[in-house]
C-alpha positions, 0 to 999 in steps of 0.5 A: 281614725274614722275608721276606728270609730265605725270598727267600734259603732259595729261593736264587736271583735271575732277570733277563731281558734282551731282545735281539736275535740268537743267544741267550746264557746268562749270569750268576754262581753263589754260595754260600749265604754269597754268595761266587763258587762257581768250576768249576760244570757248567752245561749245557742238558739237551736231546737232542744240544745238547751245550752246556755250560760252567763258571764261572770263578774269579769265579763267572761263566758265559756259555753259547751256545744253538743251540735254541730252546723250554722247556729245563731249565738244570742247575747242579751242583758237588760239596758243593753242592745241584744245582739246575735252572731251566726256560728259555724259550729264543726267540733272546733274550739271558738272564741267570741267576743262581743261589746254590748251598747246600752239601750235604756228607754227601748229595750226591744228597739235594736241597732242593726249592726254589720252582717249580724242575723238578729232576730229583733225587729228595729222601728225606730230611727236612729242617728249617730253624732257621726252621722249627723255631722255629716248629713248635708243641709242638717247643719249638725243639728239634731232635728234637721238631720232627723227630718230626712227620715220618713215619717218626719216633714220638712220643718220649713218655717216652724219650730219643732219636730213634726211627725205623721201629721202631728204639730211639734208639741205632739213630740216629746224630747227625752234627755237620757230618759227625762223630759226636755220642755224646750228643747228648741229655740224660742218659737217666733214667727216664720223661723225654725229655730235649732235644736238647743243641744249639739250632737256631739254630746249624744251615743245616738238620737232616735225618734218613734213614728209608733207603737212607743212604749208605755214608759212613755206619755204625753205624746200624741205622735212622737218620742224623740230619745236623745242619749248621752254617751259614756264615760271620756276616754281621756282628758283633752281640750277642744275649740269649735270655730264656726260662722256663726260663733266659737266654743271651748271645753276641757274634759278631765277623765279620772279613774272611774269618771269623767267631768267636761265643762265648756262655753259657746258664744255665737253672734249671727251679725257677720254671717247676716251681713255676708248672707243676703237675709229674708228676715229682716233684722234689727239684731241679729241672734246673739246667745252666751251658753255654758254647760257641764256633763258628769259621769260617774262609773259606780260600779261595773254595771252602774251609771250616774250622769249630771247634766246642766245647760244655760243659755241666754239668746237675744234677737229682734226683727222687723215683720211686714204686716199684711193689716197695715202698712207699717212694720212690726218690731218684735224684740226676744230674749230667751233664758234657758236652764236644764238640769239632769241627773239621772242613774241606772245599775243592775241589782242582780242578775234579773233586776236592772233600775233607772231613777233620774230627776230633771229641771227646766224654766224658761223665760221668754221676755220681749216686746212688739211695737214697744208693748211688752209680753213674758212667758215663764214655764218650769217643769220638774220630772222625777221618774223610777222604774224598774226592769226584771228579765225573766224566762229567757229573755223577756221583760217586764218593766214598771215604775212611775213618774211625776211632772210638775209644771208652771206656766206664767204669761202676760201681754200689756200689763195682764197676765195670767198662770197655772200650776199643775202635778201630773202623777203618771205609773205604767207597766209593760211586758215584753214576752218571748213566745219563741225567737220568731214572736214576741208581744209587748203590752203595757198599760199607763195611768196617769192623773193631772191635778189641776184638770181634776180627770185621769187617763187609761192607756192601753198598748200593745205591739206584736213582733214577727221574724220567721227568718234573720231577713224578713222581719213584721210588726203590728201594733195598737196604741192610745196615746194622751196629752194635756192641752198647750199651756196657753189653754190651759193659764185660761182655763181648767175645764178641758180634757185630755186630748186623744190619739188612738193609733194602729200600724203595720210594718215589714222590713228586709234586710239583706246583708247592708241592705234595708227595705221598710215598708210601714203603713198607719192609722191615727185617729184623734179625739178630744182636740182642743177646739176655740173661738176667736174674733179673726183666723189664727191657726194659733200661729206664733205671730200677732197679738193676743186674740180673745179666746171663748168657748173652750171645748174639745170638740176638735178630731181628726186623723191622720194616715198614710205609707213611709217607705225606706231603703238604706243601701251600704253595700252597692257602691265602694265607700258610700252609703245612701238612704231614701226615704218617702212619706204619704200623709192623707190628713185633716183635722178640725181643731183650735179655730179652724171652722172646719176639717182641713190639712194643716199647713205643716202637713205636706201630701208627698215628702221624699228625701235622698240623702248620700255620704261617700268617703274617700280611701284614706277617710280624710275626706267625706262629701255628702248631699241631701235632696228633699222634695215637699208638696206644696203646704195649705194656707188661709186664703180669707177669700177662698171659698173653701177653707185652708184650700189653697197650695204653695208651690212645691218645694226643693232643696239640694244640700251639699257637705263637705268635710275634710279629717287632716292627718297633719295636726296632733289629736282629733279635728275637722273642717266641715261646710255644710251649704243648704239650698245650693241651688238657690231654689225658691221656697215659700211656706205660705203667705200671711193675708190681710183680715179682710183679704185685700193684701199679702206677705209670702213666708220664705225662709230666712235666706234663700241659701245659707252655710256654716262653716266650722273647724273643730280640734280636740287636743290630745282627744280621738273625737269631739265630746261638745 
């Protein structure tokens, strides 16, 4: 079974017929959903040969050679991964056949598949639900299986997703295209809280460590892309029992389109009382989540696909408090909904269009010592652009975007809020000099309503790839982003704070083998900087502190090397990857009273991550080994600020998942132990104002797993 979806993530079938006479290249080209993709280049890169076709309305292609030898055979289409197979051409009849897999928000971002020799350079990283359940410690959470990739830091006690020494709202998170505003949990004091979406539902998530298009904005550090598969291939019913709660869904496939509606309930209470807890817990998170994904087929090329999640999470714990003897009582209910829409077709053969709409509020509502608090945020995205190929397999994209957004909040009977429009528009090309060199370029303006101030940004990258095995990138980019919502509920006089970024980049690869190496350069400016009565960091715990003198005096940098090596060929069923992050950073922003390394910066990261099968696929064992120098944090004795270290930290993860053959459709039971060693983690300490006392920040166990069973009647895979 496994091995019939890796046969189909490879995404391509080869059949050689042997004939005599002038030698014809023929086959069909279809999506990943197995329908016929019409208007795709196909074209024989050799010096003036000048062959080239497209396919036709039914996905089929026939293409005379005049030459002989080892040639590259080029397939590419807008919004699809470009793909090319090397070919033995001697005078005999080929056929080839080739499954193309969207790529909407990247075109020049490509999926390194099997052997092939492609001649695009991949920045990105990028995971596959598969591939995500079975990395250990992860847990099935997007993120968490994100984080073993370089560039990325161990989230330890925060919420988000922290890349090259930017904070979590440095990364935006793409939903098909359209802006998540809370894609996490709520952000609560000394808990890194999942990510809100299941990775079965995704084709692939990838995040970008730079060089990210002009497409996209707001985002200092970071674009994390999380695409949604296409149409179920049949109807089926699934349940998910896991430790922590259970799920149901059904999906119907009809002719040309597919509807899944399902429901998940999760109460942590029986896991806490099995597993010793740090945090300590007055109500376990309970949550109630139902959701509904549509997709409709409109045409051969053409998508519409309807999204809708609703969640409602309740909680409260106990915090010890370094100012005082007696414990906080935090209380927190969470209410979220996310609405989606979004379609995308070709109009012609050279023009391909995306328009999407999407909808999130939030509203966080609680207590701490019986005084109580309420945080509302709405955001609307529209976003339209258009993509039109031309000489070859160049691109240009343009379009716009708008996002409106509403923020309310308040603390004891006060409150506070802001509206804002921020209307963006951006243009991009991607130019083919040769099959060797490319440039992308794009600028992207955008104007903010209430801050009454608009930005410029400029974007470029070069692409270098003088053989099918060494492949070189530069690129330069400025990067904007409004300040965070709580600034900005008090005051409207800021500006937008400011990356300016540079990179370089060179990868080999060699059959199943990958090197990468990737150094960079960022540069921030116009960070928000502001005054409070005591030390803060703007942390998610204690109460509201008086904010004067807003400003954005605050800059920084950020620079460093990622290095990576994924190796699939060495040892018989398994496949390995590791990866290490430097990162020389400070910064002087918010209250910091000077530069220095923030506490969610660690120097050294480093990561090994293996997955190995058995031969008959019905067992995967997995183990992921991550090492963190240790974090800085405020020592209101030290002489030097922001100073002091932890200790290093280390985890070893384990899991194990075993795919039964003995019951009907798809299932699985997987266990996924993080910290199987019971080594100890601490992520800083929280002082006493005046020094005289502190609580170290451990996470919530010292262990801690999740045990699922999944099943999926009548289905070949998990849709939910």
């Amino acid at each position: 079974m496994l091995n019939k979806k890796i046969s189909l993530l490879a995404g391509f079938i080869l059949c050689c017929f042997f004939s005599y006479g002038q030698t014809v290249l023929s086959g069909k080209v279809q999506s990943a959903d197995g329908l016929p993709v019409p208007g795709v280049n196909i074209r024989i890169v050799a010096p003036g040969s000048g062959s080239s076709t497209s396919t036709d309305s039914v996905g089929r292609f026939s293409l005379k050679a005049n030459i002989s030898g080892s040639y590259l055979l080029r397939v590419s289409a807008i919004g699809y991964v470009a793909d090319s197979l090397r070919l033995l051409i001697k005078g005999d009849s080929l056929r080839v056949n080739f499954r193309l897999h969207e790529n909407k928000h990247n075109l020049a971002g490509i999926e390194i598949l099997n052997t092939r020799n492609l001649t695009e350079v991949n920045r990105n990283y990028t995971l596959g639900a598969i591939a995500m359940v079975l990395t250990a410690g992860a847990a099935v959470d997007v993120a968490a299986a994100l984080q073993t990739f370089p560039g990325a830091a161990p989230a330890g006690n925060e919420t988000g997703f922290f890349v090259r020494g930017g904070t979590a709202a440095e990364t935006t998170v793409l939903f098909d295209g359209m802006l998540v505003k809370n894609a996490f949990g709520s952000r609560l004091p000394d808990l890194a809280n999942r990510s809100r979406f299941s990775a079965f539902i995704f084709d692939k998530t990838t995040f970008s460590t730079n060089g990210y298009s002009a497409v996209n904005g707001q985002a200092l550090s970071s674009i994390l892309t999380m695409d949604t598969r296409g149409l179920a291939n049949k109807s089926s019913t699934e349940f998910a029992l896991i430790s922590l709660g259970l799920g149901v869904a059904h999906t119907h496939r009809f002719k040309n389109s597919s509807l899944t509606l399902g429901g998940n309930y999760y109460n942590f209470s029986p896991y806490n009382a099995l597993v010793k807890q740090n945090t300590l817990w007055e109500k376990s998170p309970e949550q109630e989540q139902l959701s509904l994904h549509y997709k409709l087929k409109t045409s051969g090329t053409g998508m519409v696909k309807v999204f809708t999640d609703y969640s409602d999470t309740r909680l409260s714990f106990k915090i010890n408090n370094p100012n005082h003897p007696e414990q906080d009582l935090l209380y927190n209910r969470n209410k979220n909904l996310y609405l989606n829409t979004n379609y995308q077709d070709f109009m012609g053969s050279d023009w391909k269009v995306y328009a999407g709409a999407a909808y999130n509020s939030t509203l966080e509502s609680g207590e701490v010592n019986d005084v109580a608090y309420h945080q509302d945020d709405k955001v609307g995205h529209q976003k339209l652009y258009f993509t039109r190929k031309f000489r070859g397999s160049s691109l240009i994209n343009l379009g716009g975007e708008l996002f409106e957004n509403t923020r309310s909040e308040g603390y004891a009977g006060t409150s506070r809020s802001y509206s804002d429009v921020l209307a963006a528009g951006f243009v991009e090309s991607e130019i083919y000099f040769t099959d060797q060199l490319n440039l992308k370029s794009g600028l992207r303006l955008e104007s903010s309503s209430y801050l009454k101030k608009m930005n410029l940004a400029p974007r470029t990258a070069l692409y270098f790839q003088p053989d099918a095995k060494n492949k070189l990138m530069a690129s330069y980019g400025i990067y904007y982003q409004k300040p965070d919502d709580s600034f900005l509920t008090q005051t409207a006089s800021l500006n937008y704070e400011k990356s300016v970024q540079y990179a370089l980049e060179y990868e080999l690869k060699i059959l199943f083998r990958i090197l990468r190496f990737s150094l960079y350069q960022k540069d921030y400016q116009q960070l928000v900087k502001i005054k409070t009565p005591v030390f803060s960091g703007f942390q998610a715990y204690g109460p509201p502190l008086e904010i004067s003198d807003f400003n954005n005096k605050g800059k920084g940098y950020a620079r460093g090397l990622d290095v990576f090596w994924k190796d699939k060929q060495s040892v018989d069923l398994t496949e390995y990857y590791v990866s290490y992050s430097y990162l020389d950073t400070k910064r002087d922003y918010i209250d910091f009273e000077s530069a220095a390394r923030p506490s969610f910066a660690p120097k050294h990261t480093f990561n090994l991550v293996a997955m190995r099968s058995t031969r008959d696929i019905h067992w995967q064992f997995s183990g992921t080994y991550t090492f963190s120098s240790g974090r800085s944090y405020f020592n209101p004795l030290s002489k030097v600020f922001m100073s002091d270290r932890t200790q290093n930290n280390h985890n070893v993860s384990l899991g194990i998942t075993h795919l039964p053959g003995w019951i009907k459709g798809f299932s699985a039971f997987n266990l996924n132990i993080n910290n199987v060693l019971g080594l100890k983690n601490v992520y800083g300490y929280r002082y006493a104002y005046d020094g005289s006392r502190r609580e170290a920040v451990l996470p919530p166990a010292k262990r801690s797993f999740l045990l699922s069973f999944l099943m999926n009647i009548d289905g070949d895979d998990f849709n939910r």
